[in-house]
Backbone as JSON Lines, residues from 0, in Angstrom:
{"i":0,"aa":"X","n":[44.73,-33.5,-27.68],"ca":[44.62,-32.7,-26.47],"c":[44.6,-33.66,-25.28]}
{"i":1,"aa":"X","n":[45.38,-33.33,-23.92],"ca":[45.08,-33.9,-22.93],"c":[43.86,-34.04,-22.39]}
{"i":2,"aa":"X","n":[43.57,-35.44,-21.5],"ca":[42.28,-34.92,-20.93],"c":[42.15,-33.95,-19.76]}
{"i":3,"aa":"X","n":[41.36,-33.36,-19.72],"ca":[40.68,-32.13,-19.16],"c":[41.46,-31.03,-19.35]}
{"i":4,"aa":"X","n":[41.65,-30.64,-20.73],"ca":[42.75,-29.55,-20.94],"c":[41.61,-28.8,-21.65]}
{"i":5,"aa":"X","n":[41.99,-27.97,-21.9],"ca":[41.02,-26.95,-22.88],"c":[41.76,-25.53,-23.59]}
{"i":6,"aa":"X","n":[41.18,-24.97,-24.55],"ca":[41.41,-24.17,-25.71],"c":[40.41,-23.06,-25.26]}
{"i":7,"aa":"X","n":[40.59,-21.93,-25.07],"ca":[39.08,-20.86,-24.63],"c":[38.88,-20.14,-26.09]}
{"i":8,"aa":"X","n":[37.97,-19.54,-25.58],"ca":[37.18,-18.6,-27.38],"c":[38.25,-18.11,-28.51]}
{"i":9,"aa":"X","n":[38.4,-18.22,-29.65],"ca":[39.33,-17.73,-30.02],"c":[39.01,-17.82,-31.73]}
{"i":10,"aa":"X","n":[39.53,-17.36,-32.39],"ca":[38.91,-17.59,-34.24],"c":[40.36,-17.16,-34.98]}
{"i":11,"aa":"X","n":[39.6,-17.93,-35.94],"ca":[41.1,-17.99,-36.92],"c":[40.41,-17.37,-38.48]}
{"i":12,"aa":"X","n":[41.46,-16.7,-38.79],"ca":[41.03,-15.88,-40.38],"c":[40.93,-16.63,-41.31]}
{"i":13,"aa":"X","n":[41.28,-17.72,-41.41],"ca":[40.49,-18.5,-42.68],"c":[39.39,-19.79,-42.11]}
{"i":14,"aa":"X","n":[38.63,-20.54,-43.18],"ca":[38.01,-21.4,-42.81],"c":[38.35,-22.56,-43.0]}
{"i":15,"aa":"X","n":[37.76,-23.64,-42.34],"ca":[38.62,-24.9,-41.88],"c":[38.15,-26.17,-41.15]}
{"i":16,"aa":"X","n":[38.24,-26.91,-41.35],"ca":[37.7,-28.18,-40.86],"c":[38.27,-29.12,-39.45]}
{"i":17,"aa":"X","n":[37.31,-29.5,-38.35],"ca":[38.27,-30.31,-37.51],"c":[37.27,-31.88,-37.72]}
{"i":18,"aa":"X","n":[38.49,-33.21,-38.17],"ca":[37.98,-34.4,-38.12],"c":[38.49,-34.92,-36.73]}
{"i":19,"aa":"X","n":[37.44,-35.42,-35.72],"ca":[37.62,-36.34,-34.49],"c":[38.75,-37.63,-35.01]}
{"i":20,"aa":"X","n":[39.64,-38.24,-34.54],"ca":[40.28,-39.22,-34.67],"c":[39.96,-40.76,-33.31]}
{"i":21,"aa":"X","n":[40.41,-39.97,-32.11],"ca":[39.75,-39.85,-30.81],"c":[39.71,-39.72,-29.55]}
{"i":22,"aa":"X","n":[39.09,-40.24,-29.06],"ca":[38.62,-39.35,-27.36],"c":[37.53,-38.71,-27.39]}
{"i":23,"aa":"X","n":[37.44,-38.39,-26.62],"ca":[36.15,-37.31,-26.12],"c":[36.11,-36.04,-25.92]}
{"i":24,"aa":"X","n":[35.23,-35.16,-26.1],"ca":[35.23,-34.04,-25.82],"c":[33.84,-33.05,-26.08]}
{"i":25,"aa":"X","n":[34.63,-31.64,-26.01],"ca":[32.95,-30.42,-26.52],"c":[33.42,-29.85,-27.54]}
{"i":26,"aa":"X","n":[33.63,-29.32,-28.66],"ca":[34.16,-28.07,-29.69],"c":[32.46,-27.61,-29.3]}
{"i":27,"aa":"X","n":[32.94,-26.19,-29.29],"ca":[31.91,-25.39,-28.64],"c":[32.5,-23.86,-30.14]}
{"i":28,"aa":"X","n":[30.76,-24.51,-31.16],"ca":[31.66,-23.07,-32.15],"c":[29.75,-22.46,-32.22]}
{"i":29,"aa":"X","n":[30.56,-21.2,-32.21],"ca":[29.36,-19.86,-32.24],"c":[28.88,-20.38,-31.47]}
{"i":30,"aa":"X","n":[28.66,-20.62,-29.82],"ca":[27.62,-20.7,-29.3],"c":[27.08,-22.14,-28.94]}
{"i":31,"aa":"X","n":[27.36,-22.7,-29.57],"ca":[26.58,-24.46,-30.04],"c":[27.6,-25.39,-29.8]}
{"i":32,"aa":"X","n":[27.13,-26.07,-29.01],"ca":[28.22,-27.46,-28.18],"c":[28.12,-28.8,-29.35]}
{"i":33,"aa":"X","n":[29.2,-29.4,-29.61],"ca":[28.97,-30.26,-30.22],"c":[30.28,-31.16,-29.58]}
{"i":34,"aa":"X","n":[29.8,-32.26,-29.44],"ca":[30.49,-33.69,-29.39],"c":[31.45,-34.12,-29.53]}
{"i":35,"aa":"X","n":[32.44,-34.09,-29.23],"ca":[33.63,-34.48,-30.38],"c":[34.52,-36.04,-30.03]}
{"i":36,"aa":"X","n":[33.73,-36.49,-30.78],"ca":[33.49,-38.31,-30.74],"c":[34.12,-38.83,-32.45]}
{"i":37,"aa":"X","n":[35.23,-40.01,-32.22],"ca":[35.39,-40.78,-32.88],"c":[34.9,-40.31,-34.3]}
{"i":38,"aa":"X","n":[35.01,-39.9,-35.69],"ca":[34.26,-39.63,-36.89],"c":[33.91,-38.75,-36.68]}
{"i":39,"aa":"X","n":[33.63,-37.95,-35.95],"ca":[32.91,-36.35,-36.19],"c":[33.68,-35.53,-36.65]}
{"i":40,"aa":"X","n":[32.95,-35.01,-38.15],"ca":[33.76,-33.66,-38.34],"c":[32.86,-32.59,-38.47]}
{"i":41,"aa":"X","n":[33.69,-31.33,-38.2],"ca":[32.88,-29.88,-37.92],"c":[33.91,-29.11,-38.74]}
{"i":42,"aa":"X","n":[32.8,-28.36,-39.57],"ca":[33.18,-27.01,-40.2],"c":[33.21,-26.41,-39.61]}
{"i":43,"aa":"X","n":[34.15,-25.1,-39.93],"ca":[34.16,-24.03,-39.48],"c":[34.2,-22.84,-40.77]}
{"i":44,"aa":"X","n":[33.35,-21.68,-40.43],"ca":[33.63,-20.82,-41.67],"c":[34.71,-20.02,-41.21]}
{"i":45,"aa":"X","n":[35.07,-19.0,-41.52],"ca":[36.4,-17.73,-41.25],"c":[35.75,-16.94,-40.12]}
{"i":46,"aa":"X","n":[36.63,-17.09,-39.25],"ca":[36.27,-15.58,-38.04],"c":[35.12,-16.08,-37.44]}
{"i":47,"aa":"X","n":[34.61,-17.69,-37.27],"ca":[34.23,-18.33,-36.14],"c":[34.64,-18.25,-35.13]}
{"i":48,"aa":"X","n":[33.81,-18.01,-34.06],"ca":[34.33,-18.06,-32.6],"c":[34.27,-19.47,-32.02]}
{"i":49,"aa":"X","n":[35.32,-20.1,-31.42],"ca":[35.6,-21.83,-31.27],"c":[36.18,-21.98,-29.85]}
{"i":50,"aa":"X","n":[35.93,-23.29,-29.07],"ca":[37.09,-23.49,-28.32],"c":[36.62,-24.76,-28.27]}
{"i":51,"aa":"X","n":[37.46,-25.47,-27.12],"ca":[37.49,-26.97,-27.5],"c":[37.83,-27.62,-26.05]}
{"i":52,"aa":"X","n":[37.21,-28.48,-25.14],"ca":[37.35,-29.12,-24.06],"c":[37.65,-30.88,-23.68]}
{"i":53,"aa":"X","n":[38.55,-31.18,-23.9],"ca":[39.23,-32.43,-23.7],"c":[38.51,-33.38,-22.19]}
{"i":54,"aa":"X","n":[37.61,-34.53,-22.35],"ca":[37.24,-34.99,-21.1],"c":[37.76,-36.36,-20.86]}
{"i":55,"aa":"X","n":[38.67,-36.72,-21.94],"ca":[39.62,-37.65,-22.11],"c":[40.75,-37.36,-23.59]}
{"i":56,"aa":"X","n":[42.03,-38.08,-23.14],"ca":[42.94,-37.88,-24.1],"c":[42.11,-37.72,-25.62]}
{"i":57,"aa":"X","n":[41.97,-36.61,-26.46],"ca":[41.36,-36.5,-27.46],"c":[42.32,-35.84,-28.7]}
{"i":58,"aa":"X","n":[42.34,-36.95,-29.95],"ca":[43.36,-36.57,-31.28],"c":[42.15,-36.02,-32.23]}
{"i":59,"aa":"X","n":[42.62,-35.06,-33.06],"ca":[42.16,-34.48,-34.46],"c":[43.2,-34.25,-35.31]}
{"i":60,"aa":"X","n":[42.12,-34.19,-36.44],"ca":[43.06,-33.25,-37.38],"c":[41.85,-32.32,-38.03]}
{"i":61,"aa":"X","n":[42.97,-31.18,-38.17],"ca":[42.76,-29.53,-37.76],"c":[43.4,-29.01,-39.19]}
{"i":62,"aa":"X","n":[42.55,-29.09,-40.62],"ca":[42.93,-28.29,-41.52],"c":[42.49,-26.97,-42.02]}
{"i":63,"aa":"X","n":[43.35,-25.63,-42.4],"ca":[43.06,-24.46,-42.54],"c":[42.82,-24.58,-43.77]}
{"i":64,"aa":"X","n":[42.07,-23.49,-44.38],"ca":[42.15,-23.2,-46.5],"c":[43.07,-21.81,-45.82]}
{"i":65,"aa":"X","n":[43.04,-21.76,-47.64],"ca":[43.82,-21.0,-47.82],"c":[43.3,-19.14,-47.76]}
């Protein structure tokens, strides 16, 4: 993601994992701000509500199940 770009509320039907690669940022899921720094990874279960705020150029990887 670019920096200062952002993703607003939004959920996806299956559940799924995002690993930080890097940059900086917020993943903001159900409610709860979390970090998104270098090594951080965050679960997500199904039909989480998520979005995601870029405060510098920030890479992941973003896998769905099935």
């Amino acid at each position: 993601m670019a920096k200062e770009t952002e993703i607003s509320d939004h959920t996806s039907t299956k559940q799924g994992f995002v690993y930080v690669i890097e940059g900086n940022g917020i993943f903001t899921l159900e409610g709860k701000e979390i970090a998104m720094l270098p090594g951080v990874f965050i679960y997500m279960e199904e039909n989480s509500v998520h979005s995601l705020k870029a405060k510098e150029n920030t890479s992941f990887i973003l896998a769905l199940g099935n």
